[in-house]
N, C-alpha and C positions, 0 to 999 in steps of 0.2 A: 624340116629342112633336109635336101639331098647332105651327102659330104660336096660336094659341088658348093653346093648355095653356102655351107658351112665355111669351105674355104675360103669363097670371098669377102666372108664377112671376119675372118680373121685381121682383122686390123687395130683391134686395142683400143679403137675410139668409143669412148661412155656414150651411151645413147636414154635418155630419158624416155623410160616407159608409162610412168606416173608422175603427179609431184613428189613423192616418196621414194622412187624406184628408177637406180640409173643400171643398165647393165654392158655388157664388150664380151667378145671374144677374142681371146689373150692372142697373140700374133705366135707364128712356129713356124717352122720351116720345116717340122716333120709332120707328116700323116698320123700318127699314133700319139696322145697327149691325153696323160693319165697322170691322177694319184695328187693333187694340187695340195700347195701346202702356203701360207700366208701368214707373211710376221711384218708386224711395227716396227719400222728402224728407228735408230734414235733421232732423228731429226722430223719425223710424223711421216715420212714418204713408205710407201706399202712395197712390200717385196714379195711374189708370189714364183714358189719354184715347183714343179713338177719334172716329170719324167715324160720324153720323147724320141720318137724312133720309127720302124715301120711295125715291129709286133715285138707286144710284152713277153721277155725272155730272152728275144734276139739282141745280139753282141752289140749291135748299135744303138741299142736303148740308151740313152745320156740322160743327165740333168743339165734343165734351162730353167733357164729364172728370168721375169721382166720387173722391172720396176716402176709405181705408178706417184711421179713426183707431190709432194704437197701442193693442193691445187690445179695440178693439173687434169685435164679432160683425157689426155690417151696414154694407154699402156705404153713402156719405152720398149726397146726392139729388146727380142728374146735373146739371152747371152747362154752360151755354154758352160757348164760348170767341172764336167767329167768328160775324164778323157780315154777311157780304158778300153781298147777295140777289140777286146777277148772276153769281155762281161757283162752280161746287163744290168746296168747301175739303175737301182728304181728308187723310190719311195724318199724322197730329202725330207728331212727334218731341217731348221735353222733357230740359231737357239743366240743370242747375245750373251755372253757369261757377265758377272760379277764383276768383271774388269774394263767393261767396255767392247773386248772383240766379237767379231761376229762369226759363228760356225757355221758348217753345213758338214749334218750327217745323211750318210744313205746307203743304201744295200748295194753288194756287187754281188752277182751270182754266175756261175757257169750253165747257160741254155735256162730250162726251168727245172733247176735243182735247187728249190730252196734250200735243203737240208746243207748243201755247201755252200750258204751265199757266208758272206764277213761284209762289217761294217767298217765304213770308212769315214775319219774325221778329217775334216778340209776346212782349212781359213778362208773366210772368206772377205773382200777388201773393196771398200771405193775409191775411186777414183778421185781425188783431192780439187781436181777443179769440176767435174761431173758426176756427181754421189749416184747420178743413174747407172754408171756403170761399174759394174764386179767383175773380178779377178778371183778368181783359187788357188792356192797353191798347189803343190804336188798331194798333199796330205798321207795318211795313213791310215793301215790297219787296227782298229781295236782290239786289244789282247783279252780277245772273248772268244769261247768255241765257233765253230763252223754252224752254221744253221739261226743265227742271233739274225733275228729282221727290228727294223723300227719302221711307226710311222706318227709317231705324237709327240708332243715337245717333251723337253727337258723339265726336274724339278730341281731347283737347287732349294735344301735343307737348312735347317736352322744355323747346322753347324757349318753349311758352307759347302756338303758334299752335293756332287750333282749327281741327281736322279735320272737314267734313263729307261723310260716303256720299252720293253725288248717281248716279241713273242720267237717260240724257239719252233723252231722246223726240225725234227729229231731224228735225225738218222735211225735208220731201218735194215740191220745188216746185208745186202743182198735183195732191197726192196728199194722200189720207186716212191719217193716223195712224193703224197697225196693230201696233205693236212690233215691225215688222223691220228696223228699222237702230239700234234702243237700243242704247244704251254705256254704260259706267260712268267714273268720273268721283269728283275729288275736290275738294270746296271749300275753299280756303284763307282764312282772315282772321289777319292778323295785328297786327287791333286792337280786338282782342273783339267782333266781329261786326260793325262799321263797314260796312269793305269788303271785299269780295270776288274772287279770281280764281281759275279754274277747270284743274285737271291733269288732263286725260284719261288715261285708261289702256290702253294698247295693246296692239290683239287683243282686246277686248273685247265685240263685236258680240254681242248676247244675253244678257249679263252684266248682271244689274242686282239691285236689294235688294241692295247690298254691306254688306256685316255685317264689319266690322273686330273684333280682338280683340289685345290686346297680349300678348306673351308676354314681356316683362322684355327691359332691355340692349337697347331702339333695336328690337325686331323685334315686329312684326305679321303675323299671317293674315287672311287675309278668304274671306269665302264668300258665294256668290252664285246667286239664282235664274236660273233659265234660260228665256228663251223659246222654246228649243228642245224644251221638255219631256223633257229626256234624263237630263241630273246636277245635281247641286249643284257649280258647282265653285269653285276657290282658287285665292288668289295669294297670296304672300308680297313682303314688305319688311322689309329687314335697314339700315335705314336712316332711322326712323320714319315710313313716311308717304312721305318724300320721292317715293322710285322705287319700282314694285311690278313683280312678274317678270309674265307673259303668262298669262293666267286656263288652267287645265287642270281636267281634269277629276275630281271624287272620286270613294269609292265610293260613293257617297250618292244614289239615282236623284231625279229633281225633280218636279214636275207642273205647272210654268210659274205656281207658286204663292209666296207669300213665305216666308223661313225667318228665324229670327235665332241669334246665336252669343254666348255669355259665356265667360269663365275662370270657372270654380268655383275654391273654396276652397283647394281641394287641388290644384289647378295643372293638371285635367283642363278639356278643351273641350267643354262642350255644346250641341249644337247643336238645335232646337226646328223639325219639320219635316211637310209628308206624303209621307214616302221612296217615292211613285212616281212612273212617266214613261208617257210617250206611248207607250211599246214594249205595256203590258202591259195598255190598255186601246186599244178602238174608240170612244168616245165624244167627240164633235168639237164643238164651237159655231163660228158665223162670225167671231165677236169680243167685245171684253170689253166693249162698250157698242152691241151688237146689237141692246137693247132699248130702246134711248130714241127710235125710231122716227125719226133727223132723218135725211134725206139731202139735203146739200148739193151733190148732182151730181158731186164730186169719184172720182174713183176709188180704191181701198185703194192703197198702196203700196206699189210695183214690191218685191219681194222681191231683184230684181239687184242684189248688192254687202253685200247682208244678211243674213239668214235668213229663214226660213219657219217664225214664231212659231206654236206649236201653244196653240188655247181648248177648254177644258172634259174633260180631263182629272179624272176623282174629288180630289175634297179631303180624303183622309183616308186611313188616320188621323193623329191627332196625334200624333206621336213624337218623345220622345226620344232622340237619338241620343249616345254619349259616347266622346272620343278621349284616348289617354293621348299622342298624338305631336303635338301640337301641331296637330290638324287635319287632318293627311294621310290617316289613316284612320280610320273611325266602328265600330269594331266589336260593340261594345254597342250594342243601341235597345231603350227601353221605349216601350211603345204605352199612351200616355196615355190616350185615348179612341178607338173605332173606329167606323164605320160607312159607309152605302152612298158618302156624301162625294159626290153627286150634283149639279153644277153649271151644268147647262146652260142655267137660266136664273136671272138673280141677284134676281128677286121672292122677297118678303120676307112676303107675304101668301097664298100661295097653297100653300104647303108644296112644292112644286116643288122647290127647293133644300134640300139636305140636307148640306151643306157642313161641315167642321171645319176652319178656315185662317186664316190670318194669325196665326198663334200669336207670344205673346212670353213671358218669360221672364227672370226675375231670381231672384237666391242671397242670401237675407240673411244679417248675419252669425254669426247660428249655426246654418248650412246648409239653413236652410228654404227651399223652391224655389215661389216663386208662380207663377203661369202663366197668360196671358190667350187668348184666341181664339175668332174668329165661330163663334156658334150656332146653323147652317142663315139665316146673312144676318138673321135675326132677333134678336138675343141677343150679349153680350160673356161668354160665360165665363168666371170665374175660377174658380182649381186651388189649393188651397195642400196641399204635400207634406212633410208634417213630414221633420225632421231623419234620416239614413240610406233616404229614399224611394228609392234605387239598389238598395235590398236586398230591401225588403217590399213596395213598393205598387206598380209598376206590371208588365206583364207583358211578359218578355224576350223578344226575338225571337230575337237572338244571342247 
């Protein structure tokens, strides 16, 4: 599809592609629609928030969210969430606490300087006689360092503290933010988001989109994109949270792209991915904010003590991956949607980009598997895969 043909087909209406397979593309009103993010409200209606604007970094990047009511056939109209006209707010997480309320967290940054983005937590509210519609409050800063990104949900702990995935973008004295000294990192509050202190996790260099997943009795896996464009790889904690073993690597290859992980139903892990790497493709870009034309004189940063993060690597395809051992190994992948997955520049008007990434991923509970992810940087696709979709609808690799 051109972006032309994309944009009219933005209208949110489910269209059945199978008896198994409905799919839409989310409605926007901006050119640029990245990074999708999909949470179960409490009443079964699905709420899917992403990041839009005309290019990732630029000041008018916002968060929108639609919501796709219980039963119904079309996405409701895209709502604003952020309002900050000096940063680009990317990456929402939404997380319900313990109590009922509903969050929305997400990055602000200055142009594309990860290394000083701050996260910001914001209520989020429906409307009493139309729960399709959300409000945010003013919200706030997390009292975390400069350089704290999220893009995975929340854990909340036995004891009640909530866990947040944070990878750190690390300042580089007198050097430009490149992603090679990112780590991962976990946030701790234990007083419902009040405040905050931060547990690094070590050996982690490269290691970031940390994707937690509980597996019963105090023990979590987690999974993680690579800047190295090699694996997806894991760590474990047998401890909730507290301590995590040293990130290794899966069988899962990466492409320095985001991934996310659930428990399904039946106690398998799956994981929502584009399973290549840097080995099986020549295709390179300078960096992930190449195009926003600013150079501040500053030089990229020294790769000494870090890695040497690999950009533009194919985005596709969307896969999923499924493990029956708690994540240690993937040996099923269904290939959700395929194509050339073409990245090397993230214009959103030009058809340039032909990308399938930032995929998400949720099981309701009578095994229907919805699925969100970028449309060629133009578009949020959603997936919904009826009930037994392991068997009939997508096509096995392994």
């Amino acid at each position: 599809m051109t972006p032309e043909e994309i944009a009219r087909s933005m209208n949110g209406a489910l269209r059945s592609i199978s008896p198994t397979r409905q799919e839409a593309l989310l409605p926007s009103p901006m050119v640029q629609n990245h990074a999708a993010f999909l949470h179960l409200l409490s009443d079964g209606a699905l709420a899917c928030a992403w990041f839009g604007g005309t290019l990732e970094g630029k000041s008018d990047i916002s968060i929108f969210a639609s919501v796709l009511p219980t039963d119904a056939s079309t996405w409701g109209p895209p709502q604003r969430l952020s309002f900050d006209p000096d940063h680009s707010e990317q990456n929402p997480v939404l997380f319900t606490a313990p109590d009922g309320r509903l969050w929305l967290f997400h990055t602000s940054q200055p142009s594309g300087n990860q290394d000083e983005c701050r996260i910001r937590m914001t209520e989020i509210r429906r409307h009493p006689s139309d729960p399709s519609t959300l409000t945010a409050d003013d919200g706030r800063y997390l009292d975390l360092p400069r350089g704290c990104f999220v893009r995975a949900p929340l854990v909340v702990r036995e004891d009640g503290a909530w866990l947040l995935p944070i990878f750190r973008c690390v300042q580089r004295p007198g050097q430009k933010w490149n992603g090679s000294h990112d780590t991962a990192a976990v946030g701790v509050s234990l007083d419902q988001g009040k405040t905050w202190r931060l547990d690094d996790l070590g050996q982690s260099i490269g290691c970031v989109h940390m994707s937690p997943v509980s597996l019963g009795r105090g023990r979590l896996t987690a999974l993680f994109r690579r800047r190295q464009a090699d694996w997806v790889y894991r760590t474990e904690s047998v401890d909730g949270g507290r301590t995590w073993s040293a990130p290794a690597a899966s069988d899962v290859p990466n492409n320095n792209s985001s991934i996310a992980a659930i428990r399904l139903n039946d106690g398998r892990i799956a994981m929502i991915c584009n399973p290549v790497s840097a080995a099986q493709f020549t295709e390179r870009r300078a960096s992930l904010y190449d195009e926003l034309g600013e150079d501040d004189g500053r030089p990229d940063a020294d790769p000494e003590g870090g890695c040497v993060p690999v950009w533009g690597v194919p985005r596709a395809p969307v896969t999923l991956c499924l493990s029956e051992d708690g994540g240690t190994t993937f040996p099923v992948r269904l290939v959700v949607e395929d194509g050339p997955g073409t990245c090397l520049s993230n214009d959103s008007t030009d058809g340039r980009n032909r990308e399938m990434s930032y995929p998400w991923l949720l099981e309701g509970p009578d095994g229907t598997m919805h699925l969100a992810y970028t449309y060629h940087r133009r578009a949020i696709k959603y997936v919904r895969l009826a009930p037994g979709w392991d068997r009939a609808d997508a096509r096995r690799l392994s």
